[in-house]
C-alpha positions as CSV (number, residue, x, y, z in Angstrom):
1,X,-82.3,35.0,-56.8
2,X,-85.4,36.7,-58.6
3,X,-88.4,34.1,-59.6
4,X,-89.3,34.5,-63.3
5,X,-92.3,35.4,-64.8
6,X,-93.8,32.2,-65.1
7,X,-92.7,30.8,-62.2
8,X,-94.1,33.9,-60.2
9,X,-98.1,32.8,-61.8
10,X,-97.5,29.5,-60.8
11,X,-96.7,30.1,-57.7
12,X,-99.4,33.0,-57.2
13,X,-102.0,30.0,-58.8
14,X,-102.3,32.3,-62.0
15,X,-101.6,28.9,-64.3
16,X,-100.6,25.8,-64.4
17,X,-97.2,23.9,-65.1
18,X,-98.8,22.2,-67.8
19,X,-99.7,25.5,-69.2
20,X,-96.6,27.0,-68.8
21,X,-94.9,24.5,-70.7
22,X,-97.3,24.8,-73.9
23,X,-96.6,28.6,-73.2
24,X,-92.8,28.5,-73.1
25,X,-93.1,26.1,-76.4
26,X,-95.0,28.4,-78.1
27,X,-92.8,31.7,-77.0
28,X,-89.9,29.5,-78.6
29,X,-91.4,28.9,-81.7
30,X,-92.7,32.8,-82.1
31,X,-90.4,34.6,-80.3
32,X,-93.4,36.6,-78.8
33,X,-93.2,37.8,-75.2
34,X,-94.7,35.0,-72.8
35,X,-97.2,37.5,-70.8
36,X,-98.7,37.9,-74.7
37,X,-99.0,34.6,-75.4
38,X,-100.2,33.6,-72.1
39,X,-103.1,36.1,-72.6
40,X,-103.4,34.7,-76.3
41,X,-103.9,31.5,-75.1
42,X,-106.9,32.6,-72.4
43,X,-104.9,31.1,-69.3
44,X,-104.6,34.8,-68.3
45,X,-108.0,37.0,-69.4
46,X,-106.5,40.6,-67.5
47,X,-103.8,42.1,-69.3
48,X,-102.5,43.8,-65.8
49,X,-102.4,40.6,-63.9
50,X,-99.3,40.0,-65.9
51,X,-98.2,43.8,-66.1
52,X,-98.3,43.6,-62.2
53,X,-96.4,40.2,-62.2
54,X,-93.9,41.5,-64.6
55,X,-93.2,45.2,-62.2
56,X,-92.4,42.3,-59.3
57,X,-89.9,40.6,-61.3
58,X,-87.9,43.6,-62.4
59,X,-88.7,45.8,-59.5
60,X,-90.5,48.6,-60.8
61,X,-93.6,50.2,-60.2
62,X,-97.3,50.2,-62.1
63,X,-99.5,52.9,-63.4
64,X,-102.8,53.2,-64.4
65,X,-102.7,55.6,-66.7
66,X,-106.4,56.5,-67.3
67,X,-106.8,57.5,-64.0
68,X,-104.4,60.4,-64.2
69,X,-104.4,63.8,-65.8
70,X,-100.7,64.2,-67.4
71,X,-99.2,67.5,-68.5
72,X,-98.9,68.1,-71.7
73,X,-95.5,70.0,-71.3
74,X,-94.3,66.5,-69.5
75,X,-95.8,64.3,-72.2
76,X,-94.2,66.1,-75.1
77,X,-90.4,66.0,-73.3
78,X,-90.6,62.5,-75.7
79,X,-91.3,63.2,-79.8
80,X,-94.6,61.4,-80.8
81,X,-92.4,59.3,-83.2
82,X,-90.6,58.4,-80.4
83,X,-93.6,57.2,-78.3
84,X,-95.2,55.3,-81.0
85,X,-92.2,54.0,-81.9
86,X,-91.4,52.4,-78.6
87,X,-94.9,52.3,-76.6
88,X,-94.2,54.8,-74.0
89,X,-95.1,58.2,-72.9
90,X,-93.9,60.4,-69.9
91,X,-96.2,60.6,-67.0
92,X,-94.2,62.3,-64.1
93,X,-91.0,64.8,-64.1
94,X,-89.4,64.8,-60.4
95,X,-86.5,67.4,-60.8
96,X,-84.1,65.6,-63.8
97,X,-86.1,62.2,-63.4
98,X,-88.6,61.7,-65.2
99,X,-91.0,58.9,-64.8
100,X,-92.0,57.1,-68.5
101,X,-94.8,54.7,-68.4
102,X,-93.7,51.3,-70.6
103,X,-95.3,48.0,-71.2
104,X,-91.4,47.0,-71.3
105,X,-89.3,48.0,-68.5
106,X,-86.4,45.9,-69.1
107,X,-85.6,47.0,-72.3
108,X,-82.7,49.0,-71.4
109,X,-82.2,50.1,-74.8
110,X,-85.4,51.8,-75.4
111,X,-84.4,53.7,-71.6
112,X,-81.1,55.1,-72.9
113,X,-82.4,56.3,-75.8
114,X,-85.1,58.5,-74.0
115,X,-82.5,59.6,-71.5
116,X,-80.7,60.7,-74.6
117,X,-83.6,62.3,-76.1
118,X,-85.5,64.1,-73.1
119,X,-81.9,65.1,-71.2
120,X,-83.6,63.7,-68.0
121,X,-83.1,60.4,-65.9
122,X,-85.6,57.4,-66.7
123,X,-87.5,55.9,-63.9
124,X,-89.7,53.1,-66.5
125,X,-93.6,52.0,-64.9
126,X,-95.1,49.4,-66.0
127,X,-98.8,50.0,-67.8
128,X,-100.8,47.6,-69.9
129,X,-100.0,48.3,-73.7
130,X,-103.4,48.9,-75.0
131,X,-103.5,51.7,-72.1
132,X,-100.3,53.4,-73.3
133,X,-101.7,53.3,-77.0
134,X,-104.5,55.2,-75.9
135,X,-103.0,57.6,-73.4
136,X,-100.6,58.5,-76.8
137,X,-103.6,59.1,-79.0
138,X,-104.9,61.3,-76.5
139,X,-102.6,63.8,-75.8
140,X,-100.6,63.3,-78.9
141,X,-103.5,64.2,-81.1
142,X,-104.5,67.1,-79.1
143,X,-101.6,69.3,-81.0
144,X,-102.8,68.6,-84.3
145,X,-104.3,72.7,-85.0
146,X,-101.1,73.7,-84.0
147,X,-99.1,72.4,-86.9
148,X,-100.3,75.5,-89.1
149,X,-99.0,77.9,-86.4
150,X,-95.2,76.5,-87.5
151,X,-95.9,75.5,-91.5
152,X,-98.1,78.0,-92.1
153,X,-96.3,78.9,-95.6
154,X,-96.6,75.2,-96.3
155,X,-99.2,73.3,-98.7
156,X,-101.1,70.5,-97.3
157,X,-101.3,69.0,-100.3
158,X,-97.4,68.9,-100.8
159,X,-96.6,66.3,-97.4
160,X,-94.3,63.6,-98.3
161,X,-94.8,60.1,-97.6
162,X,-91.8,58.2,-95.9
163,X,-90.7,55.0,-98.1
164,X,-90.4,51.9,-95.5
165,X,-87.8,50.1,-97.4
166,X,-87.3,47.6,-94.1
167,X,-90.3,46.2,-92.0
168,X,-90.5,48.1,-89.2
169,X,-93.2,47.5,-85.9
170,X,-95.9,49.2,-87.4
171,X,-97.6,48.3,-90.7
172,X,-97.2,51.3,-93.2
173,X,-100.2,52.6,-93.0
174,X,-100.0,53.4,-89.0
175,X,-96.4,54.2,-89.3
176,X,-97.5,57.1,-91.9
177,X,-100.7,58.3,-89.6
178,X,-98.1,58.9,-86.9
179,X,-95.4,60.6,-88.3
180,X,-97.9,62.9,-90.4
181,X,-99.9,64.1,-86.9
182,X,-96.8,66.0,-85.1
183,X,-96.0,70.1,-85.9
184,X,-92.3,68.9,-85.4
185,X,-92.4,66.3,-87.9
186,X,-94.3,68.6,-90.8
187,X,-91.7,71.0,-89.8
188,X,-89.1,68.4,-91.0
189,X,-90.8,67.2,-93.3
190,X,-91.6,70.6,-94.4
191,X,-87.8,71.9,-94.8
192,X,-87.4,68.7,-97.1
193,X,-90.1,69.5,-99.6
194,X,-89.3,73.3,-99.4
195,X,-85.8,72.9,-100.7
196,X,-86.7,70.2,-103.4
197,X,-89.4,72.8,-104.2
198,X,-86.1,75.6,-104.3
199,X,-84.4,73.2,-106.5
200,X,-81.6,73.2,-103.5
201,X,-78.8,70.5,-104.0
202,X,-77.9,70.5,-100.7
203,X,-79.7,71.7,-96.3
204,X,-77.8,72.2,-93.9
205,X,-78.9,72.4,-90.3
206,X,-76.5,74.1,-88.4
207,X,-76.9,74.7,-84.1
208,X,-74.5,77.5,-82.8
209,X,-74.3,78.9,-79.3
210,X,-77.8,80.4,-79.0
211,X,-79.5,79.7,-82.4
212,X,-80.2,77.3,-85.0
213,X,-80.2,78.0,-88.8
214,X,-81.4,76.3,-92.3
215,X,-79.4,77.1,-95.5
216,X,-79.7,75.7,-99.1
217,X,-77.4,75.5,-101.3
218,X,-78.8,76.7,-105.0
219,X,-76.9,76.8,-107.9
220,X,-73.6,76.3,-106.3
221,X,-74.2,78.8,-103.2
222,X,-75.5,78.8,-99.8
223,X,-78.4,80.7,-99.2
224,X,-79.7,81.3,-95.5
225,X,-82.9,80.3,-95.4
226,X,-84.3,80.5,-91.8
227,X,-83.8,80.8,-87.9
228,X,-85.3,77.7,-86.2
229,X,-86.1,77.8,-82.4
230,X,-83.4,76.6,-80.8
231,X,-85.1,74.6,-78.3
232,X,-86.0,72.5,-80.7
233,X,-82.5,71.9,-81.9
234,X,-82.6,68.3,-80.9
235,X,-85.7,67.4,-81.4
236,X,-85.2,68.5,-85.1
237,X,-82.1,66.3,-85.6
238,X,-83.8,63.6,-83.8
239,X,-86.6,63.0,-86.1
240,X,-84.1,63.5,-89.0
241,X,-82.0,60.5,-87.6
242,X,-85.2,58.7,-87.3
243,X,-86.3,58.8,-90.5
244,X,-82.4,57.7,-91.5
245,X,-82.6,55.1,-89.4
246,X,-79.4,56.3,-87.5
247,X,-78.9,55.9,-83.8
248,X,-80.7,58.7,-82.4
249,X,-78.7,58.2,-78.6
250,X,-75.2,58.4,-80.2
251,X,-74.7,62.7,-80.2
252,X,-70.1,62.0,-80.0
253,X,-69.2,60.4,-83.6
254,X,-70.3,61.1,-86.7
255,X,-73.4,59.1,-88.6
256,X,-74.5,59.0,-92.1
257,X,-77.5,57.6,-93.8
258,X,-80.4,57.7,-96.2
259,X,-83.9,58.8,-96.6
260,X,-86.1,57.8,-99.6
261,X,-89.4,60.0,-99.9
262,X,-92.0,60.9,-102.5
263,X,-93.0,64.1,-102.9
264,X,-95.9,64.3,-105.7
265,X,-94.9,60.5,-107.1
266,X,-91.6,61.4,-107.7
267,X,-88.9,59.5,-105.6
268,X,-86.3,61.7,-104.4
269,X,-83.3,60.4,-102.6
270,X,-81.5,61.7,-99.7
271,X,-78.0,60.9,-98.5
272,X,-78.0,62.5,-94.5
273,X,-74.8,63.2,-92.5
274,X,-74.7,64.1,-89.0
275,X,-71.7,65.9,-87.6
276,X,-71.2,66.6,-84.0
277,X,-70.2,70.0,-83.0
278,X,-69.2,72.4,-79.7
279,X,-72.9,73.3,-79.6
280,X,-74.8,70.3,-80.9
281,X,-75.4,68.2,-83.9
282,X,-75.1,70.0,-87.6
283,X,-77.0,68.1,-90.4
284,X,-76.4,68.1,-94.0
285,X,-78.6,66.3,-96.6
286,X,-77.8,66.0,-100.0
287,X,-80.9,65.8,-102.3
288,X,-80.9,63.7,-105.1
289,X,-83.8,64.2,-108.0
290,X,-83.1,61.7,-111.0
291,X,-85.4,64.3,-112.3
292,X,-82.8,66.7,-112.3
293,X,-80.2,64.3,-114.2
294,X,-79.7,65.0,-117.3
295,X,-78.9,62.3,-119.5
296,X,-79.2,64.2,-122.7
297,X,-76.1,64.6,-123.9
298,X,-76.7,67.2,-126.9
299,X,-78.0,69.3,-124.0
300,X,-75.2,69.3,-121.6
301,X,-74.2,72.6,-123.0
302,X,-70.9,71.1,-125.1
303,X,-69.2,73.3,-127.7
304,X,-70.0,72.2,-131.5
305,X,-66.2,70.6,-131.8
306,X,-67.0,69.4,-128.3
307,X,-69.4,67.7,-128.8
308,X,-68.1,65.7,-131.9
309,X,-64.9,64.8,-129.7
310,X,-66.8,63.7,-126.9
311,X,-69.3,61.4,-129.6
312,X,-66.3,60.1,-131.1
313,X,-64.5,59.3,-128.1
314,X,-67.2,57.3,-126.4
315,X,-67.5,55.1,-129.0
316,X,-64.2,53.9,-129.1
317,X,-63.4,50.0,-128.1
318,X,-60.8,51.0,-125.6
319,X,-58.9,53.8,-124.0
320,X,-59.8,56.4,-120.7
321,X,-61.8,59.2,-121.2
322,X,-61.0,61.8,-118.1
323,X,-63.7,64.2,-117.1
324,X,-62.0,66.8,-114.8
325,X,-63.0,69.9,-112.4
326,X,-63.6,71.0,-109.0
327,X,-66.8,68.8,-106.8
328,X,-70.2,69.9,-107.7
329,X,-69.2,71.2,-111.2
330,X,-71.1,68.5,-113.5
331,X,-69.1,65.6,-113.9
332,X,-71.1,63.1,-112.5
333,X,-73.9,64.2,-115.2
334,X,-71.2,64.1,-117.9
335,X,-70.6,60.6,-117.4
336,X,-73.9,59.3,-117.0
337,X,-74.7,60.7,-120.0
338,X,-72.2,59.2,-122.3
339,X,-72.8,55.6,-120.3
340,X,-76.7,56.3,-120.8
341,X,-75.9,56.3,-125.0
342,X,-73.7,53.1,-124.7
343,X,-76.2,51.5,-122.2
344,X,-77.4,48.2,-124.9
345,X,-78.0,44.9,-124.2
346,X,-75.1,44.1,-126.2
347,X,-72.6,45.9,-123.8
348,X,-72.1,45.1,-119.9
349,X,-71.6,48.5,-118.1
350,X,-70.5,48.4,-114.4
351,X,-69.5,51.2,-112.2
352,X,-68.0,51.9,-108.7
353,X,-69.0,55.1,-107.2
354,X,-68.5,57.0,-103.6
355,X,-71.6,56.9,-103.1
356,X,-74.0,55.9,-106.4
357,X,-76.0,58.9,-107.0
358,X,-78.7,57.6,-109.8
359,X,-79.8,54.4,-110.3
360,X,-79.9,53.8,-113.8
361,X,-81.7,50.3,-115.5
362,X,-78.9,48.2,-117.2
363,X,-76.2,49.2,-115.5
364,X,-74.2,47.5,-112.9
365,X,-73.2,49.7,-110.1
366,X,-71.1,49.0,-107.2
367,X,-71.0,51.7,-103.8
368,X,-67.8,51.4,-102.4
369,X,-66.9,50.5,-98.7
370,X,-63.3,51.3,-97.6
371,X,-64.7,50.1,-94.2
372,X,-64.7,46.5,-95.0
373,X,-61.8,46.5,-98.0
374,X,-64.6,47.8,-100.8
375,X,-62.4,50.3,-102.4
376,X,-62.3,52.0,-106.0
377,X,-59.2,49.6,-106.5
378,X,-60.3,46.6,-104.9
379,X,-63.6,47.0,-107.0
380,X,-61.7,47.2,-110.3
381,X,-59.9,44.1,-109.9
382,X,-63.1,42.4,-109.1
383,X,-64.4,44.1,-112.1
384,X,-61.7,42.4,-114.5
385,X,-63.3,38.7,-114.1
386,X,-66.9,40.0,-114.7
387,X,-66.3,40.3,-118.5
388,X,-66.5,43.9,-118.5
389,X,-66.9,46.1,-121.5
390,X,-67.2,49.4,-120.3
391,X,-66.4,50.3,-116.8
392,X,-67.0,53.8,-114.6
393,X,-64.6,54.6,-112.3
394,X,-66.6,57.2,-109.6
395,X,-62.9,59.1,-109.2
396,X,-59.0,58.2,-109.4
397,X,-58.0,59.6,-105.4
398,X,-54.3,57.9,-105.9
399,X,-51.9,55.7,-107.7
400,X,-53.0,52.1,-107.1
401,X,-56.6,52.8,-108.6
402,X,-54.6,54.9,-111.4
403,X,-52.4,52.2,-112.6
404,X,-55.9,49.2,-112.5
405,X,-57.5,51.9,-114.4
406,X,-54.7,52.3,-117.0
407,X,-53.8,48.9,-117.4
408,X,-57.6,47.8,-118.2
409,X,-58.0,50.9,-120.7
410,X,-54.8,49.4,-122.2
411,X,-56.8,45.3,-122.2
412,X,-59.7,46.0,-124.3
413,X,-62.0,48.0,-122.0
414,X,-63.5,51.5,-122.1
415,X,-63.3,53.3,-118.9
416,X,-64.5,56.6,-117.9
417,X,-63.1,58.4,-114.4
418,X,-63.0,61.9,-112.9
419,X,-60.2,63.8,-111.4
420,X,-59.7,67.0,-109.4
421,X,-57.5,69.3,-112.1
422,X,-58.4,72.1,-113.2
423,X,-57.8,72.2,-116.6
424,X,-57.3,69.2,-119.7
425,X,-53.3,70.1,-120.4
426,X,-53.2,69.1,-116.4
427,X,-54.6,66.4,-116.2
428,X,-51.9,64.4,-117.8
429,X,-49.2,65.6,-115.7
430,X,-51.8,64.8,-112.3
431,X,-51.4,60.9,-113.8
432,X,-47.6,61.1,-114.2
433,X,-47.2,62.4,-110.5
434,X,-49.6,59.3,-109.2
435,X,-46.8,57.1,-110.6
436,X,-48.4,56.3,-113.9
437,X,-45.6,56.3,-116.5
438,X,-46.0,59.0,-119.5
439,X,-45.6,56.1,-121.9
440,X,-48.7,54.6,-120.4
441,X,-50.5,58.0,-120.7
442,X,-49.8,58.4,-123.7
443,X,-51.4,55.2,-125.3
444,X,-54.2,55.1,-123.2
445,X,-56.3,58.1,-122.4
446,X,-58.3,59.4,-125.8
447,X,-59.7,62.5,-124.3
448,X,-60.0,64.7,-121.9
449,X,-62.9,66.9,-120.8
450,X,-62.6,69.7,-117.8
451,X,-65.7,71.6,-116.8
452,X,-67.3,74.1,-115.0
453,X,-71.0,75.3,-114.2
454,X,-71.5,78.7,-114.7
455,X,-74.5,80.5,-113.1
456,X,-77.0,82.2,-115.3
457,X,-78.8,85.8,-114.8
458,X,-82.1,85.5,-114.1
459,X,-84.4,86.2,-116.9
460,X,-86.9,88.1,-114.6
461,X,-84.3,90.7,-113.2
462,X,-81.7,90.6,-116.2
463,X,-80.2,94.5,-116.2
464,X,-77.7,95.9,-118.2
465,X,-74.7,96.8,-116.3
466,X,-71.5,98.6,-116.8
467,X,-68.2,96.3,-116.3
468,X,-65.8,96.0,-113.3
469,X,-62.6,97.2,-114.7
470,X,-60.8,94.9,-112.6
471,X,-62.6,92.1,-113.9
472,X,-61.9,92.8,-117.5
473,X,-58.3,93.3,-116.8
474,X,-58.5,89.8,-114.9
475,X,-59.8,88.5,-118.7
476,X,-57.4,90.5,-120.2
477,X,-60.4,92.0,-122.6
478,X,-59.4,95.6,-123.5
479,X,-61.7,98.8,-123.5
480,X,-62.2,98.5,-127.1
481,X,-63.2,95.1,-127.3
482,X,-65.4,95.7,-124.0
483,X,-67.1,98.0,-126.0
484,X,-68.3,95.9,-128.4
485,X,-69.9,93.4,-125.9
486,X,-73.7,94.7,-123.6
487,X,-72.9,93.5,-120.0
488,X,-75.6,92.1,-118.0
489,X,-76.3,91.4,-113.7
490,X,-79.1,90.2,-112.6
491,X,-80.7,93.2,-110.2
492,X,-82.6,90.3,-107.9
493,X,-85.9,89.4,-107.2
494,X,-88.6,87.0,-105.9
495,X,-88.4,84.6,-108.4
496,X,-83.8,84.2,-108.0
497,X,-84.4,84.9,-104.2
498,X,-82.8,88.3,-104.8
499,X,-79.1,86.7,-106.1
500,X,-80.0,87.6,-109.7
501,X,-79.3,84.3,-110.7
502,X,-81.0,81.4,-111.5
503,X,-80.1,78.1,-112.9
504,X,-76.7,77.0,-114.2
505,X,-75.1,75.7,-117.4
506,X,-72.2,73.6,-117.6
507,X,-68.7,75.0,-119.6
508,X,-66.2,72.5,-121.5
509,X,-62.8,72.4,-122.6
510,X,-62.5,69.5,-124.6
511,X,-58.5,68.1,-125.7
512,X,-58.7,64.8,-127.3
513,X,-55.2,63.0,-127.2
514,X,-53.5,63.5,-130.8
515,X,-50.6,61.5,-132.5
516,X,-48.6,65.3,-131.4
517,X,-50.0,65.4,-128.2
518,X,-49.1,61.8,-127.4
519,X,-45.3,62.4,-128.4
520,X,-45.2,65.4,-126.1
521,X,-46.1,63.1,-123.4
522,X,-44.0,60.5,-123.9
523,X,-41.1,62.7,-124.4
524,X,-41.9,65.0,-120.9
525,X,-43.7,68.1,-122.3
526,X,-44.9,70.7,-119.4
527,X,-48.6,71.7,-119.1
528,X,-48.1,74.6,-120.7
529,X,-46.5,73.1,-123.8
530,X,-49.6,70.7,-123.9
531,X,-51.9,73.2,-123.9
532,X,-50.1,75.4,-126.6
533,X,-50.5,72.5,-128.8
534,X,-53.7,71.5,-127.9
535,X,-54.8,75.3,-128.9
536,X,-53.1,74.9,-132.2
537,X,-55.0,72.0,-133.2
538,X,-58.3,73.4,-132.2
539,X,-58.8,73.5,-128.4
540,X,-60.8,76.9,-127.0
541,X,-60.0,76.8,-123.1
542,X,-62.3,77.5,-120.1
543,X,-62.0,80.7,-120.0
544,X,-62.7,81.3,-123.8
545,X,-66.0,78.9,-123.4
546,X,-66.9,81.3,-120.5
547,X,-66.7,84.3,-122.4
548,X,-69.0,83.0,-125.0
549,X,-71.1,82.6,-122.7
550,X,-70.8,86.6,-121.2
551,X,-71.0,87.9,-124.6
552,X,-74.1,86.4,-125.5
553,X,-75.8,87.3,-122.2
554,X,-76.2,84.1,-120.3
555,X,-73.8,84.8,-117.6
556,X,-71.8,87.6,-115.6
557,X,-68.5,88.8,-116.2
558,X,-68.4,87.9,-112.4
559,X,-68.6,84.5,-113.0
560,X,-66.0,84.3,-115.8
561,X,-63.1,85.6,-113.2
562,X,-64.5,83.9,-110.5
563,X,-65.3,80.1,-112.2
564,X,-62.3,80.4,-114.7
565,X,-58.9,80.6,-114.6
566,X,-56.4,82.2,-117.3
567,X,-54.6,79.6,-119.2
């Protein structure tokens, strides 16, 4: 049976039992490692009498690392981030082993992540930890000129700061020295600030058979952005799972996470998934600005009428407001906005969202976690004893959350939800088929809203252009009307990134529930009977809103066919 570490010195005359009892008491109280407090404590003055000790006891080897001359192409098989991050650096590669220098060689943890990491064997050494340190700072820090060779399009003066929100080994300060040295890391870090810079909603890094891309997505599309070197494929998506905190050793199931970072004072937030794939790990990060949200609602881009609906509405004491259309189209915004006028001392506002995408003062907001039983439904009836006055509902995904949602619109509360429809007239037929009754329907919801973003031309490049026939039969706009109207592209350039568009603006259609409209729902009327109505008593459709929008230049006919249907 192998001695322990204390036993070992006493036998070897190293200390005392006295001494090792005081030690032992004090390791209990601290939780240190007893080597450190042994050499706290001055019975042991040489750090590597107790490295050697400890290299008997687990059966592994020692290193003095100042008397060798490592590789550098060895040394960098493990990320700096890595190295600091766990004390360690690789010494010697023997075929697929290589050997990794440690002040902890039992920590079998730390050993399977670097075999997951490097793609080689571990063989740990034992080396004094002030010795490692050193060894890191020398060969680490030898790399920093080379950072411009892979950033060079990048600004010094625009590196992010990584926000600690959990104590981690190193105080902050360290922690930020080290990750800022490394080219991979301002290569990471670089893609980050580059796409916040693009005003990209989304990167994506993708690893295929031989290559490895970047691509944003801006205004609504995917642009390609670059080819990384796909030998660092893993490396990249290592660092990003670092910064996460996600498992960097697990590379078979997928992981999600967040980063928090300033860039220029301004917190941005971003919510990282990792997918594996045939050929490696793809990441996607969604970046979330709260500069970007837009809480004005006068300047969401809502009709006149619209907009006098959608004022009314929110104010009422009770009922569910609906804000439909496809994922990424707005809706999100919509609500915030219309909770962001409501949000008083006088009200309590509380949400549950999949995941919460802007913390806002005043409001309480709830992520759900399906995982442990935290769904949209389960959150509602929680929601119910918490004296409520307004309640968010992130989206209604079936009938159980439905029916919670109706029956508190139908108590006294105000709720706000989303669905997937797109248009207003089919919305209400959506409910009916999730088991809601039309009688319930009826007395509940007071207003609909569906939406779409629209891109607009870019100013810089905005040509006049002469329309796709196809297209203006698709509108069903005839060659006399098309006549009256100047048609504009966008010809592409620097400043769109050659799309010829740049920015987007949100489109409404906006059907408040009327005393007609409710009897047609009662009594089983069709989509198309609803929306017949509706556009008697005032309602101008998607499409209609998207023409506007053509005729007075601030989007394509492209985008009307493409982001609209006919109703």
């Amino acid at each position: 049976m192998a001695l322990r570490l204390g036993e070992m010195l006493i036998q070897a005359g190293k200390i005392t039992e006295k001494q090792l009892e005081k030690a032992l008491e004090i390791q209990g109280e601290t939780g240190a490692k007893l080597g450190e407090v042994l050499l706290d404590l001055g019975y042991i003055s040489d750090e590597n009498v107790i490295n050697e000790f400890v290299a008997k006891q687990l059966n592994v080897g020692t290193i003095k690392l100042k008397d060798l001359d490592l590789s550098p192409e060895i040394v960098e098989l493990i990320p700096e981030d890595i190295a600091r991050k766990f004390n360690v650096i690789a010494t010697i590669k023997v075929g697929k082993l290589l050997f990794v220098a440690t002040e902890d060689p039992g920590n079998i943890l730390v050993m399977d992540t670097l075999k997951f990491v490097t793609n080689h064997n571990i063989q740990p050494v034992m080396a004094s930890k002030t010795a490692i340190a050193e060894t890191i700072d020398k060969y680490y820090g030898a790399d920093e000129e080379s950072i411009g060779d892979i950033i060079e399009t990048l600004d010094s003066e625009d590196d992010i700061d990584i926000i600690e929100e959990e104590e981690d080994d190193f105080m902050e300060g360290e922690l930020l020295q080290a990750v800022q040295k490394r080219p991979l890391v301002k290569l990471v870090n670089g893609i980050i600030m580059d796409a916040i810079h693009m005003k990209a909603s989304d990167v994506h890094i993708e690893t295929y058979e031989d290559f490895t891309r970047v691509r944003y997505r801006i205004d609504g599309n995917l642009i390609e952005k670059s080819t990384l070197p796909f030998r660092l494929r893993h490396a990249i998506v290592s660092r990003i799972k670092i910064m996460a905190k996600l498992n960097i050793s697990e590379r078979r199931l997928p992981q999600s996470g967040r980063i928090k970072v300033y860039i220029q004072d301004n917190p941005i937030d971003i919510r990282v998934s990792v997918m594996p794939t045939i050929f490696g790990e793809k990441i996607g990060m969604r970046l979330l600005d709260p500069r970007s949200l837009m809480l004005d609602i006068t300047k969401l881009g809502f009709p006149q009428r619209g907009l006098k609906e959608f004022n009314k509405a929110i104010h009422m004491p009770f009922g569910m407001i609906l804000v439909t259309g496809p994922t990424g189209s707005g809706k999100t915004t919509t609500l915030y906005s219309a909770l962001s006028q409501l949000n008083t001392p006088k009200k309590n506002l509380m949400t549950v969202e999949d995941p919460v995408e802007f913390n806002i003062d005043g409001i309480n907001q709830v992520h759900t976690k399906a995982e442990i039983g935290l769904t949209f439904a389960a959150a509602l009836r929680s929601f119910l004893r918490q004296d409520p006055d307004i309640i968010l509902v992130g989206e209604i995904r079936d009938g159980e959350t439905a029916s919670i949602a109706i029956k508190s619109a139908l108590t006294g509360h105000l709720v706000f939800s989303t669905l997937h429809t797109n248009d207003a007239p089919s919305t209400v037929t959506r409910l009916i088929d999730m088991g809601i009754p039309p009688f319930l329907v009826a007395s509940s919801v007071k207003l609909i809203v569906s939406q779409v973003l629209l891109r607009k031309i870019c100013p810089q490049c905005k040509t006049k252009v002469e329309p796709n026939q196809d297209f203006l039969d698709a509108i069903g706009m005839t060659p006399e009307d098309a006549e009256k109207v100047t048609f504009y592209e966008g010809a592409g350039c620097s400043l769109c990134h050659g799309t010829g568009y740049k920015g987007r603006t949100a489109c409404f259609e906006v059907m408040p529930i009327t005393a007609k409209l409710e009897r047609m729902i009662v009594n089983g009327a069709t989509n198309l009977e609803i929306g017949e109505q509706a556009a008697k008593e005032g309602l101008r459709t998607l499409r209609q809103e998207a023409i506007r929008y053509m005729v007075e230049g601030i989007t394509t006919l492209e985008q009307v066919v493409m982001e609209t249907s006919s109703q």
